[in-house]
C-alpha positions in Angstrom: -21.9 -60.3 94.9 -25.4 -60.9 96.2 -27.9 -59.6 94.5 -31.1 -57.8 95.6 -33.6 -60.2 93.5 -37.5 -60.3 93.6 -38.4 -64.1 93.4 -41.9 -63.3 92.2 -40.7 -60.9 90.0 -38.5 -63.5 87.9 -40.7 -66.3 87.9 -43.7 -63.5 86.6 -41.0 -62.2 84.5 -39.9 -65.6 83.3 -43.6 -66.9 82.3 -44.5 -63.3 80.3 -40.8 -64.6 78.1 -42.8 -68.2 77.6 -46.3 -66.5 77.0 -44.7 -63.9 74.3 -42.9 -67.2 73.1 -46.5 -69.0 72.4 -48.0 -66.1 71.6 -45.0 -65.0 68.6 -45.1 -68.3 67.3 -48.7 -69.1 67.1 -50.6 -69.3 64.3 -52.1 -65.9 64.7 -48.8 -64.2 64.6 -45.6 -65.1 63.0 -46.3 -69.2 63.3 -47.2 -70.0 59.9 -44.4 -68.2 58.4 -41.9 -69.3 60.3 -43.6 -72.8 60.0 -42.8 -72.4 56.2 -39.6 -71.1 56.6 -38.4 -74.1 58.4 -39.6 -76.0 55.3 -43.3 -76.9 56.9 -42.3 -79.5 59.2 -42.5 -78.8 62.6 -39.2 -79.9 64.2 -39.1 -80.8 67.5 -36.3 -82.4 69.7 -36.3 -86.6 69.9 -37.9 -86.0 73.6 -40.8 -84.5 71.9 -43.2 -81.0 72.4 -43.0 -81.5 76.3 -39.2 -82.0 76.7 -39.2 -78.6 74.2 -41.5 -76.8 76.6 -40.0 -77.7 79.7 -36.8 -76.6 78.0 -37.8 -73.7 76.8 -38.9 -72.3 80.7 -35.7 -73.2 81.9 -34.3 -71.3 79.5 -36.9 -68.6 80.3 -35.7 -69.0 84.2 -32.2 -68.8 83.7 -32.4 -65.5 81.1 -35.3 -64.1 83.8 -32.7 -64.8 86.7 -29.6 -63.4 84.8 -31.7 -60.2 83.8 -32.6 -59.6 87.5 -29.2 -59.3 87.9 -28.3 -56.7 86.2 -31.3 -54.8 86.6 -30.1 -54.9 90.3 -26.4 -54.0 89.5 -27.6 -50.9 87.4 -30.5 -50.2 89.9 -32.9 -50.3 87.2 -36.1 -49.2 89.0 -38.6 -47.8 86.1 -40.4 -48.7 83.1 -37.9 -47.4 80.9 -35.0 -48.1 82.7 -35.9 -51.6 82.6 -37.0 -52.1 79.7 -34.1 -49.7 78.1 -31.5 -52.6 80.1 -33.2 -55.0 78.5 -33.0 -53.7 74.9 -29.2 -53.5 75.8 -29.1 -57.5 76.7 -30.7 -57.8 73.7 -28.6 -55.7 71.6 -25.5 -56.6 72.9 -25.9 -60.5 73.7 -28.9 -61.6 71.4 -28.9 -59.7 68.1 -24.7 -60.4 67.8 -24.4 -64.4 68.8 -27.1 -65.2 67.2 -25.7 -63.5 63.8 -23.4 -66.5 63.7 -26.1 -68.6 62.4 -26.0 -66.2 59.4 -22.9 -66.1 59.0 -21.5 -69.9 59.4 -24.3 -71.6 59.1 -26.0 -70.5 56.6 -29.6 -70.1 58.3 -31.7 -67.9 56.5 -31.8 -64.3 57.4 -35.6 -63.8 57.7 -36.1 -66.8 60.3 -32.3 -65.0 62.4 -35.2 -61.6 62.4 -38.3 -63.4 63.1 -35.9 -64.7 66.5 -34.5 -61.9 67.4 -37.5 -59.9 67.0 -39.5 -61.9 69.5 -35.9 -61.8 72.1 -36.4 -58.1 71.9 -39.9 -58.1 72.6 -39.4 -60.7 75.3 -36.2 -59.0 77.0 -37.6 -55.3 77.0 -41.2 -56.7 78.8 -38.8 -58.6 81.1 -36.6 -55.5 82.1 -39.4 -53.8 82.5 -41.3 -55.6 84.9 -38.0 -56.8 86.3 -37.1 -54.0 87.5 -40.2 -52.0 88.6 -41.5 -55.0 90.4 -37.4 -55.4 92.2 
């Protein structure tokens, strides 16, 4: 299956995921808190902030890729249909794996919410622009 996918639209799709990400965890939203959740050191891999960064767009280009997937498979082509598909994603792949942290590994509850929040945020912005922009 070949897909009907907007280039622009994933890589503008991709970099609102990363600018929701800096924005989330900034001081002047949710950054402090989680900071102190984590027990106030910053942890970041061995390869240091810009191996985490690079990383973390990958990650951004792959989910933004996947999503324009879908959004073409369903023919997503407004707001609210995009964003709705992406509250499903989120529901349905983000909000359940990620539980398993809870629940095996004993990661706190609040810091599971504080990501998952920000996965909704960032999936229903990219379904939404995802799929009026296709």
């Amino acid at each position: 299956m070949i897909a009907d996918i907007n280039i622009w639209a994933m890589l503008a799709a991709a970099l609102l995921n990363v600018l929701i990400g800096a924005l989330w965890y900034s001081p002047f939203l949710f950054g402090k808190k989680w900071m102190l959740w984590l027990g106030g050191a910053r942890r970041v891999n061995k390869g240091g902030s810009g191996l985490a960064y690079g990383g973390g767009l990958l990650i951004a280009l792959v989910m933004s890729w996947t999503l324009s997937y879908f959004v073409d498979y369903v023919y997503a082509r407004s707001v609210f249909s995009g964003a709705a598909l992406g509250f499903l994603v989120w529901l349905g792949f983000v909000v359940t794996t990620n539980f398993n942290a809870v629940l095996y590994e004993g990661k706190p509850a609040k810091i599971y919410l504080l990501y998952v929040a920000y996965q909704f945020v960032a999936l229903t912005v990219m379904g939404a622009v995802l799929a009026v922009w296709q």
